[in-house]
C-alpha positions in Angstrom: 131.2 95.8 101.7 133.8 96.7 104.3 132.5 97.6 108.0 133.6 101.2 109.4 134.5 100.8 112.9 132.4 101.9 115.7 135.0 104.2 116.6 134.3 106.2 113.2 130.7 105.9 113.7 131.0 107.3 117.2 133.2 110.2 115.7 130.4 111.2 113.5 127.3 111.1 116.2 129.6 112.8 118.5 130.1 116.0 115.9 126.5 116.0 114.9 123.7 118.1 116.7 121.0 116.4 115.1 119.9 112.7 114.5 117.2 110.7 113.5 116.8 107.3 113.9 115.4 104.9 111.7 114.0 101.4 113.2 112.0 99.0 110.4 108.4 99.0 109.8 106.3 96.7 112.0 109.2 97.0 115.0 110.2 94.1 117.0 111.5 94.6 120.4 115.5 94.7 119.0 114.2 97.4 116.9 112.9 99.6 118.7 115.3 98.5 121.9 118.3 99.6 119.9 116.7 102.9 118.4 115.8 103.8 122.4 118.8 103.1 123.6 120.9 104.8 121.4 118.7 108.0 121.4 118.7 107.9 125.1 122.5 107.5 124.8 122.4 111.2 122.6 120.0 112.3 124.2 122.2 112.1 127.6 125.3 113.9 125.4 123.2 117.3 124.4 122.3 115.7 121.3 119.1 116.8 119.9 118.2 113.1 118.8 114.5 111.3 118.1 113.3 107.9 116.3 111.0 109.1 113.1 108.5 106.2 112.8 105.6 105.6 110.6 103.3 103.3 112.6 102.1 102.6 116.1 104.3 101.4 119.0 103.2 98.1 119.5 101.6 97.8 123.0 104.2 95.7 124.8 107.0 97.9 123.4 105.4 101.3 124.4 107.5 101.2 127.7 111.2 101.6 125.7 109.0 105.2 123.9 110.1 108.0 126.1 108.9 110.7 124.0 111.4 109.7 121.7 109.2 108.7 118.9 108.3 111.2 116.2 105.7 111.0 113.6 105.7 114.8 112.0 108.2 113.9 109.4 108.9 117.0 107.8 109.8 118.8 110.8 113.0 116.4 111.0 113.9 117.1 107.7 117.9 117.6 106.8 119.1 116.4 109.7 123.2 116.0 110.6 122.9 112.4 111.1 120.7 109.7 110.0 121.1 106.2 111.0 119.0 103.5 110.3 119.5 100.5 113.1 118.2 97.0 112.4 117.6 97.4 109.4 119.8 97.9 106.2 117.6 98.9 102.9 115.2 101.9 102.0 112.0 99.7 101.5 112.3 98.6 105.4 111.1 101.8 106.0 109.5 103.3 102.7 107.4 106.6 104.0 110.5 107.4 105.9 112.8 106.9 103.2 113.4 110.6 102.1 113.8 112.0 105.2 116.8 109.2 105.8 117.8 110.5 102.3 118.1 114.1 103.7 120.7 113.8 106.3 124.1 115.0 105.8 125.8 112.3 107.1 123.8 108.6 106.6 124.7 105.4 109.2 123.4 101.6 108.7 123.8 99.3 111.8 122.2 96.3 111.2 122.8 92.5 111.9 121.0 91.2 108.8 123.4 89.4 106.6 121.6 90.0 104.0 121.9 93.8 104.3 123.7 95.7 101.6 123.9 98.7 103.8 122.5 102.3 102.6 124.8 104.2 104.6 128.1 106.8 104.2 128.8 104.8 107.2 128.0 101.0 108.2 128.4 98.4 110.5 126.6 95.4 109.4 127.6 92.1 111.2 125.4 88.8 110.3 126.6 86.6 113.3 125.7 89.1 115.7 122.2 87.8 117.5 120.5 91.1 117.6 121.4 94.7 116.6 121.4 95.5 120.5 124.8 93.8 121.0 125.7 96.1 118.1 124.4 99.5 119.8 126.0 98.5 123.4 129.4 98.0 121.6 128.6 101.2 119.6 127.8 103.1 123.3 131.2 102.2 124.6 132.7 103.8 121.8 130.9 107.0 122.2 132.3 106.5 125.5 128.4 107.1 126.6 127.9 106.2 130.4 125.3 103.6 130.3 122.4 104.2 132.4 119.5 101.9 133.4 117.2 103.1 131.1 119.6 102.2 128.0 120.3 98.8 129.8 116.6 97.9 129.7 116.2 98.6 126.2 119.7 97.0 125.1 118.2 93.5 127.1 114.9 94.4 125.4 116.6 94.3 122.0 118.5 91.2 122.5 116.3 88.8 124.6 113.1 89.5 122.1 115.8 88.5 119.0 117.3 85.7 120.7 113.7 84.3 121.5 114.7 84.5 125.8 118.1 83.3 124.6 116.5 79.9 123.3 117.3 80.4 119.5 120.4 79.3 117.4 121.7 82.8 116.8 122.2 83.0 120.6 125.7 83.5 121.8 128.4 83.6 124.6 128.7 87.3 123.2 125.1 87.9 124.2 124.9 86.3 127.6 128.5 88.4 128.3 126.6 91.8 127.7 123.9 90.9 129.5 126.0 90.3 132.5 127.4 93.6 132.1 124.0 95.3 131.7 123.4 93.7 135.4 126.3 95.4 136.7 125.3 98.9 135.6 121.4 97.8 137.2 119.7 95.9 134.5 116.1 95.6 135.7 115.4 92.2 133.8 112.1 91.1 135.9 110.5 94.6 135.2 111.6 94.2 131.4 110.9 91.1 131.0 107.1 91.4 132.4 106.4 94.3 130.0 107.4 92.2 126.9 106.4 88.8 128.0 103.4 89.3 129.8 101.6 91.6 129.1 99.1 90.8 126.0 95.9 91.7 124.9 92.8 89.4 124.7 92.5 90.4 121.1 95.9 89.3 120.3 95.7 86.2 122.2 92.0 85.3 120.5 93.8 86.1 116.7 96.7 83.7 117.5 94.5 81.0 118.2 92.8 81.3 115.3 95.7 81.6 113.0 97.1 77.9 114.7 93.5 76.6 114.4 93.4 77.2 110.7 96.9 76.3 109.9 98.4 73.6 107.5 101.0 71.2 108.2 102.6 69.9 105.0 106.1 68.8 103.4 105.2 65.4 105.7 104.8 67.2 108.8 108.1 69.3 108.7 106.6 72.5 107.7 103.8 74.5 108.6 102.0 77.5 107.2 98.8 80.3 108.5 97.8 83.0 107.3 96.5 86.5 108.8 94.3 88.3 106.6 92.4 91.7 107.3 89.3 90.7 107.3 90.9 88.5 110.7 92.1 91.6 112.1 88.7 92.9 111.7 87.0 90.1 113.5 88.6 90.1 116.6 89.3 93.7 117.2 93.4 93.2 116.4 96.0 95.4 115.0 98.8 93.6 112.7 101.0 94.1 115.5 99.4 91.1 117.3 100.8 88.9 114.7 103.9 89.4 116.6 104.9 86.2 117.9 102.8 83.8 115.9 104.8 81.8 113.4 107.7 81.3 116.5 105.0 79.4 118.4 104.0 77.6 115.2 107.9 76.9 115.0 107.9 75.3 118.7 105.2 72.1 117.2 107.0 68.7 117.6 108.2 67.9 114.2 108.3 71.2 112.1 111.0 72.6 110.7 110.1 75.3 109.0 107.1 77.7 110.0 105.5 80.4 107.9 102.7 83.4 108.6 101.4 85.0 105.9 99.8 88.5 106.7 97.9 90.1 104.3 99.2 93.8 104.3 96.5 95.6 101.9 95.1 93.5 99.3 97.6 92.1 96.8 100.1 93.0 99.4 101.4 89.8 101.7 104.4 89.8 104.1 105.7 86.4 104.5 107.7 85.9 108.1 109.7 82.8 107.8 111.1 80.8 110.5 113.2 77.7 110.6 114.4 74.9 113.6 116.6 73.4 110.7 117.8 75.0 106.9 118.2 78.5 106.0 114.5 80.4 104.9 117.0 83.6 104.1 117.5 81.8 100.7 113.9 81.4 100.4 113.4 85.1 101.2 116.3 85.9 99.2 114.1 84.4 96.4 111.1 86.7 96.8 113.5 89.9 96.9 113.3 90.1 100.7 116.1 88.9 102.9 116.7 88.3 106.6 118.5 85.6 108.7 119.3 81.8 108.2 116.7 80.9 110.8 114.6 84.1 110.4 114.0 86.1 107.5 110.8 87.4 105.7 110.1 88.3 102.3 106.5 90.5 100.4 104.8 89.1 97.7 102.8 91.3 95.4 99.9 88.8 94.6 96.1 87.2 96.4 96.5 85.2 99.4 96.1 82.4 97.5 98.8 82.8 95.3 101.4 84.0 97.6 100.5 80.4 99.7 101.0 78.3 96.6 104.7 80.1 95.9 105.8 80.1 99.7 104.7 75.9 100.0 106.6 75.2 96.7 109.5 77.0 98.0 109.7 75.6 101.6 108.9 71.9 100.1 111.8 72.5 97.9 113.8 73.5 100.5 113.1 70.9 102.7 113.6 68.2 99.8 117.5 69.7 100.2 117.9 68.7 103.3 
């Protein structure tokens, strides 16, 4: 699939009157940072822009929501533009999915390789570290004056995806807009305290026991836990305080590949895979979902038990490539 250039992309937002924005389920902080800087960016032209999601704002992401997210779907409906950012397929957000459908015009921006793009319009780029560096290149072409407020969420977007700029994906590229956020008065301490540190007991009490109860296998290079809702239950935690988990498993001396299983609905389990060395996307690729080469996730439609059994076979399989 070709790329259209941000230049065409910024043609069509700047025609439209309205857009919705489309972030994935379960968003992560380059999620949601992209969708709030880019509808601040609109907002700021006259646009009448919003981001239509279909669960919570997690806690520590609630300071990037400035009345910009929208739950009452239908009021939305037919829109001029909808663009989905960070995210390139229909099932990433499915109660969503026909009011993306119902825009005239339909945009993808995404930094999934895996993406195929759902869009009239796309920009998908797989070595870009987060879909942030995406949106800030896509601001300069709407020749948007950048503010602080879109500067915090752009960092937001890019430091949560580049794990604080520690993971592989991280680039010269992303350090080089991040410099240039500071000049238009980046407030990274304030931004960084609102993602970083600022958790709840709940969610530190459910990571401890998902760790506790983990499994080390494939001779000590991988590692897999589980979340299941009767967990959620017990210590008073929302699925959002999953967030985080299988990076720390990741950061154990001697693992290479980390999984979390999180049980959805029953028969319903989302597998977040994450990898210090090989490429889980092919493993996610596998189960029909998709993602990057050291972060990617994937559903299976089975028990617990059995999605554990697939996922191990996989990794160990994996691993025995290297």
């Amino acid at each position: 699939m070709k790329n259209n250039s941000f230049k065409e992309i910024a043609g069509q937002l700047k025609e439209a009157g309205s857009i919705v924005i489309f972030p994935h389920i379960l968003m992560d902080g380059d999620a949601l940072g992209s969708a709030a800087a880019l509808c601040c960016a609109l907002r700021s032209m006259g646009k009448d822009a919003v981001i239509a999601v279909e669960d919570k704002v997690p806690d520590y992401l609630q300071f990037l929501d400035k009345g910009y997210c929208i739950y009452d779907l239908e009021k939305y409906m037919n829109p001029d533009v909808s663009i989905c950012v960070d995210c390139g397929e229909l099932k990433r957000f499915p109660e969503r999915a026909e009011l993306f459908k119902s825009g005239k015009t339909k945009i993808c921006v995404d930094h999934h390789g895996t993406s195929p793009g759902i869009g009239d319009y796309n920009y998908i780029d797989g070595k870009a570290a987060a879909t942030g560096e995406l949106i800030y290149d896509l601001l300069l072409a709407m020749e948007c004056d950048i503010d602080v407020e879109m500067a915090n969420a752009i960092y937001a977007a890019i430091t949560t995806d580049t794990g604080n700029f520690q993971y592989s994906n991280t680039t010269r590229r992303s350090h080089e807009i991040v410099m240039e956020l500071y000049d238009l008065g980046l407030d990274s301490y304030g931004t960084s305290v609102s993602l970083y540190e600022n958790e709840s007991f709940e969610k530190m009490k459910l990571q401890s026991a998902a760790i506790n109860d983990s499994e080390v296998f494939a001779e000590g290079k991988a590692i897999i836990a589980e979340i299941s809702l009767d967990m959620l239950e017990q210590y008073g935690a929302r699925m959002e305080d999953t967030e985080g988990i299988v990076g720390m498993m990741r950061s154990i001396k001697g693992v290479d590949i980390a999984i979390l299983l999180k049980e959805k609905e029953p028969g319903n389990i989302k597998a977040s895979l994450r990898a210090k060395h090989g490429d889980v996307s092919k493993i996610a690729v596998a189960f029909k979902g998709g993602g990057h080469e050291k972060a990617a996730g994937c559903t299976i439609y089975d028990s617990m038990a059995v999605a554990r059994e697939l996922i191990m076979k996989a990794v160990s399989e994996e691993l025995c490539r290297e």
